[in-house]
N, C-alpha and C positions, 0 to 999 in steps of 0.2 A: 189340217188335221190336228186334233187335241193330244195334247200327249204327259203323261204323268211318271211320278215316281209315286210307286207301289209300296216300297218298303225297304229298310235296311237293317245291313248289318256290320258290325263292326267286329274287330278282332282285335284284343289288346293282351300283348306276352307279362309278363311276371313285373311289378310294380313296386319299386324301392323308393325307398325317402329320399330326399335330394340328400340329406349328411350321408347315407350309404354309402351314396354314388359316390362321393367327394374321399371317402375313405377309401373305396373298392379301388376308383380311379387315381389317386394323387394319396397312395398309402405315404404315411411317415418314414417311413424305413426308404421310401426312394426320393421323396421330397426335402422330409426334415418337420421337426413341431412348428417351427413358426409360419410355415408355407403353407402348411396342412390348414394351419387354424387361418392366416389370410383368404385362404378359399371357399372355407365354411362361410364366413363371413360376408361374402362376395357370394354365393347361392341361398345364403338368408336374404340379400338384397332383393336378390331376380325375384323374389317371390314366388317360388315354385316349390311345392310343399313333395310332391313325388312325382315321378315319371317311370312310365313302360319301357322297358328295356330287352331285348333280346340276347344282348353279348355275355358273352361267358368270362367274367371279372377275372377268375381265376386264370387263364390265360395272356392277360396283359403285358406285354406290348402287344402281342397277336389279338386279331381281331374274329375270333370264332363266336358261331351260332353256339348258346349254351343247351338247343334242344333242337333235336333235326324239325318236328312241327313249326318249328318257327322260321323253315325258308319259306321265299316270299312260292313257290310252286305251292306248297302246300298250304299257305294261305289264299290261295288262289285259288285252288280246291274244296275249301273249304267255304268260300265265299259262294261260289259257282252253285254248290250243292243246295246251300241253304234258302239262296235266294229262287233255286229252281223247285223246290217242294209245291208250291201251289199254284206254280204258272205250267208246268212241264218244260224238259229242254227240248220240247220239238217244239215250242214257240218262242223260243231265243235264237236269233240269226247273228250276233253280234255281240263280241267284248271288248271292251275299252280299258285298257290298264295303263296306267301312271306310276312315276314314281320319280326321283331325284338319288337316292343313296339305296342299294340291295346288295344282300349276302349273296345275291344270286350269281354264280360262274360260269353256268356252263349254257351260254347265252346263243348259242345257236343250234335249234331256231329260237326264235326269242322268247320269251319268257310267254306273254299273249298265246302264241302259238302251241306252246308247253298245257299250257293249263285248257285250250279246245281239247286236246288231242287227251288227256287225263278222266278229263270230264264226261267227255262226250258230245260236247256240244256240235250240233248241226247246224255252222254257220253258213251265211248263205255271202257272207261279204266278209272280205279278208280281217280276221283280231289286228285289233290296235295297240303297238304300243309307245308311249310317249313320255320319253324319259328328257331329266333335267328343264324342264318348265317352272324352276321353283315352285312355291308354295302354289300357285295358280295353276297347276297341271290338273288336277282333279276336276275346275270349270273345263277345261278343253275336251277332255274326256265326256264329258255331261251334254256338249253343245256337239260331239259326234254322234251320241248315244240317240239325242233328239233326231237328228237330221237321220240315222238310218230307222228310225220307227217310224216318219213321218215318209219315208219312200219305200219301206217296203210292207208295211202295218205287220208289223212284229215286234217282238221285244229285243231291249237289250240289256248284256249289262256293264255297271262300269264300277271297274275297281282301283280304287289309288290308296297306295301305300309307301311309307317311308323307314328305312330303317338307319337313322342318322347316327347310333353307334360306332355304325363301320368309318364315318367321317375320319381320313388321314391317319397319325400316329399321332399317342401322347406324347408332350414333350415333359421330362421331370425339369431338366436344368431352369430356373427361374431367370437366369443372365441368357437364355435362348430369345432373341429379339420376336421370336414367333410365342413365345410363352405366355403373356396374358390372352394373346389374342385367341390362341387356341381352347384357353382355360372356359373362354365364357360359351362357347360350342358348344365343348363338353358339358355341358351344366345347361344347357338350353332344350335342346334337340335331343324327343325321344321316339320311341318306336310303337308302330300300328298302321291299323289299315282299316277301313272301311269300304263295303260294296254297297250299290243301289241297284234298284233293278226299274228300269222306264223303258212304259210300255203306251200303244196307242189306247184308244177311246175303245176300241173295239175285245180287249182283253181287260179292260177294268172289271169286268162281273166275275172275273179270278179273287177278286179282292173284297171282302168285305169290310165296312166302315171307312175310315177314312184315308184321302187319295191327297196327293199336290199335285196341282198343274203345273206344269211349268209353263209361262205366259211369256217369257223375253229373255235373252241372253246377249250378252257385251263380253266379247273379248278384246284387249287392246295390248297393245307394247309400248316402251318407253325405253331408250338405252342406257343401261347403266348399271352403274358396276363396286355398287355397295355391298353387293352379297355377292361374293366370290370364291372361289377356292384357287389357293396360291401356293403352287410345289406341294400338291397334296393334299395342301392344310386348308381348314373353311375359316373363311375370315366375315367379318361383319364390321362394317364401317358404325362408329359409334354415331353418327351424323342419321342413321337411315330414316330415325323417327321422324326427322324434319322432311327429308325430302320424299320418300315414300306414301303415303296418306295424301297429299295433296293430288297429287298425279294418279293417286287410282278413284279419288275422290270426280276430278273431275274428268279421266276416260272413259269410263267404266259405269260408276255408280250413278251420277247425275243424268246421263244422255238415257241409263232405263227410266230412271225417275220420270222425265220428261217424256218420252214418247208413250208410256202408259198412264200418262196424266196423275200420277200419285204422290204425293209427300214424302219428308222423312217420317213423319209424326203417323203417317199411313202403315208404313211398315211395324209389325210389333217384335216380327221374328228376328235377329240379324244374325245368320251365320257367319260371322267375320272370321278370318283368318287371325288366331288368336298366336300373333309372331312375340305379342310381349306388353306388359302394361302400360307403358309409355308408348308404344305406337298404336296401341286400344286410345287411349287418351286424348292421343289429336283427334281421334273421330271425333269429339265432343267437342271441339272448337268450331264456330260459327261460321269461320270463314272456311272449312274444309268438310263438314258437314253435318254438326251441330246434335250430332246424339248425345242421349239422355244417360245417365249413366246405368236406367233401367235396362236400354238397350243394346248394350256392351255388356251387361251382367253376365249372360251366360258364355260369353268368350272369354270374359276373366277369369271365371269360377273354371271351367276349362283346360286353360293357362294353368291357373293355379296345382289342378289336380292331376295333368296330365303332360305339362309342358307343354312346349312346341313342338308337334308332330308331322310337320312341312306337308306336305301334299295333301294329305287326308285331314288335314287341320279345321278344315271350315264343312267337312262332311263328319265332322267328328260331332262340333255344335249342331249341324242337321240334325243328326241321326238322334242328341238328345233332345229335339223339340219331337222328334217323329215319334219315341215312344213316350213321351209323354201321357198320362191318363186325363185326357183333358179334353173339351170338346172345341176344336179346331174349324169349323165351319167359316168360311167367310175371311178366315185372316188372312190377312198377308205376308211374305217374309221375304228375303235376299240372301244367298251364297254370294259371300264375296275371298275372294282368294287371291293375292299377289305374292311377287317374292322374285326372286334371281333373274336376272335379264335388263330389265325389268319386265316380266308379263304378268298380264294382270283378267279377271274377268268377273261378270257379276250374273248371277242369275236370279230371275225376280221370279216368284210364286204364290199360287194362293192354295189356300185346301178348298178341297170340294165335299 
C-alpha cells in the first residue's frame, strides 16, 4: 500500500536574537563584562542569528513557560486540530509524538494520551509516545505512522517537538568546570514543533495539488555517547562532527540509496537534521557522502535562522520545502535525522 504525507505544520513560540539570549541568559550583573562579552563572541561564532524560544528570561534560574500556549498539550492541540480540518478526525486512527526535552509535568497518562482525549481523536490503535531518541525521534515517529496507514488504511499523525530551554540549570560561576560546556547548549538549542499528517492511497482525494510518498525508510543505532546529559546538565562532545556523519552516513543514508537504486546527485531535496555547520559540512565530503553545498543549503539557512531544534529539526527543513510555491512533481528528497544514542534514521520521498 502507498502511503503519503499530506501536509504540515509547524509551531514556532516568540523569536530572539542570539545577543538577546546571551544577555537575558548570562546577564552582567551575575556574570560580569568580560564573561558577558566572551559569550557574545562564542554565539557570533555558532552562527545562529535567532532562535525560538519558550522560557520566561525573567524568571531565571527557574525554568517557566513564559505563555501557558506554549505547553507542549497545547501544541499538540493545536497541531491535531489543524492537520484534521480537511481529512476529518474520524479518519485519523493514530498519533505519534516525539520529543527529548518538555515543559510538560504532569505526565500521567502521557502526554500522546493527553492530547487524543483533548482533541477527540477516535483512535483505533493505542497514541504513541517516544521520548529521548535524540534528534532522530521524529524518523521513528514517521516509520510508525506508515506502518499503522499501511494496516489499517487510515490516517495518521505525527508530531515531534522539542523544547531544549528547559535543558538542566545555568551555571553563572565561569571557574564551574561544567561552565563552558553548558554555555554552548544554551546558545544552540531552541524550541518548536512540527506535525505531519500520513495517510494511505485511498484518502489522497482529501488533498488537492501536491502529495509525497514516502517510498523507503532506515532506521539504525550506533552506541555512544557524545551527546549526553551529565547531573542534569546536556553536554556535547566537541569531537561529534567527526564521528557522527560517517556512521549515519553509512547506516542509514547509503543502504536507502542503494536499495531504491538512486544517487546522491538524485536527491535534490535534503532534509538533514540541521545539529550545526560543521557537522552540515562533513556531509559534503566525499568519503562520507559528497553533498553539494546546494544541498545542505537549506539546513543551513535553517540552522541559521532557527537553531538547533532536536527533534523536529529535519521536519522543520520538510515542512519549508512542502510550502514551497513551486512545482514539485517528480522530485526526490530525504529526512534524515540523528542525535543522542546514537539513533539515527533516513526517509526517502518523492512528490506525486
Amino acid at each position: 500500500m502507498r502511503v503519503f504525507i499530506g501536509e504540515s505544520v509547524k509551531i514556532i513560540p516568540e523569536i530572539y536574537s542570539s545577543h538577546q539570549i546571551v544577555d537575558n541568559t548570562y546577564p552582567v550583573e551575575k556574570v560580569g563584562k568580560k564573561t558577558n562579552k566572551i559569550i557574545h563572541r562564542f554565539a557570533s561564532s555558532i552562527r545562529i542569528k535567532n532562535r525560538p524560544l519558550v522560557i520566561d528570561f525573567s524568571k531565571l534560574p527557574a525554568h517557566q513557560l513564559k505563555k501557558d500556549e506554549y505547553h507542549p498539550l497545547n501544541w499538540g492541540k493545536t497541531v491535531v486540530e489543524k492537520l484534521s480540518e480537511k481529512i476529518g478526525k474520524e479518519n485519523i486512527g493514530f498519533l505519534s509524538v516525539s520529543y527529548n526535552i518538555s515543559y510538560h509535568e504532569d505526565f500521567l497518562p502521557n502526554l500522546a494520551s493527553q492530547i487524543v482525549m483533548e482533541t477527540g481523536l477516535k483512535v483505533d490503535s493505542f497514541p504513541e509516545e517516544i521520548p529521548y531518541y535524540g534528534c532522530a525521534s521524529a524518523i521513528f515517529s514517521i516509520k510508525s505512522a506508515v506502518e499503522y496507514c499501511k494496516r489499517h488504511n487510515k490516517a495518521a499523525i505525527v508530531f515531534s517537538f522539542d523544547q531544549c530551554s528547559k535543558i538542566g540549570k545555568v551555571i553563572y560561576d565561569p571557574s564551574n568546570p561544567y561552565f563552558k560546556k553548558t554555555v554552548k547548549s544554551y546558545l544552540l538549542f531552541s524550541d518548536g514543533g512540527v506535525g505531519l499528517i500520513v495517510l494511505p492511497e485511498s484518502l489522497i482525494d482529501k488533498y488537492e495539488g501536491k502529495l509525497i510518498e514516502i517510498r523507503d525508510i532506515q532506521l539504525g543505532y550506533h552506541p555512544g555517547k557524545k551527546i549526553k546529559t551529565e547531573h542534569g546538565l546536556f553536554i556535547l562532545d566537541s569531537n561529534i562532527k567527526e564521528a557522527v556523519p560517517p556512521i549515519v552516513s553509512e547506516k542509514v543514508i547509503k543502504p536507502v540509496l542503494s536499495r531504491n537504486n538512486v544517487t546522491v546527485s538524485d536527491i535534490e531535496e535534503w532534509a538533514l537534521h540541521q545539529g550545526g555547520f560543521t557537522i552540515l559540512e562533513k556531509f559534503k565530503e566525499k568519503e562520507i557522502l559528497g553533498l553539494t553545498d546546494r544541498q545542505i543549503e537549506r539546513s543551513r539557512e535553517l540552522f541559521e535562522n532557527y537553531g538547533n531544534m532536536s527533534s523536529p529539526s529535519c521536519l522543520l527543513v520538510l515542512d519549508s520545502f512542502i510550502h514551497e510555491n513551486k512545482e514539485k512533481k517528480g522530485k526526490k528528497g530525504m529526512i534524515v535525522g540523528f542525535g543522542a544514542g546514537y539513533y539515527m534514521g533516513a526517509v526517502f520521498y518523492q512528490w506525486v
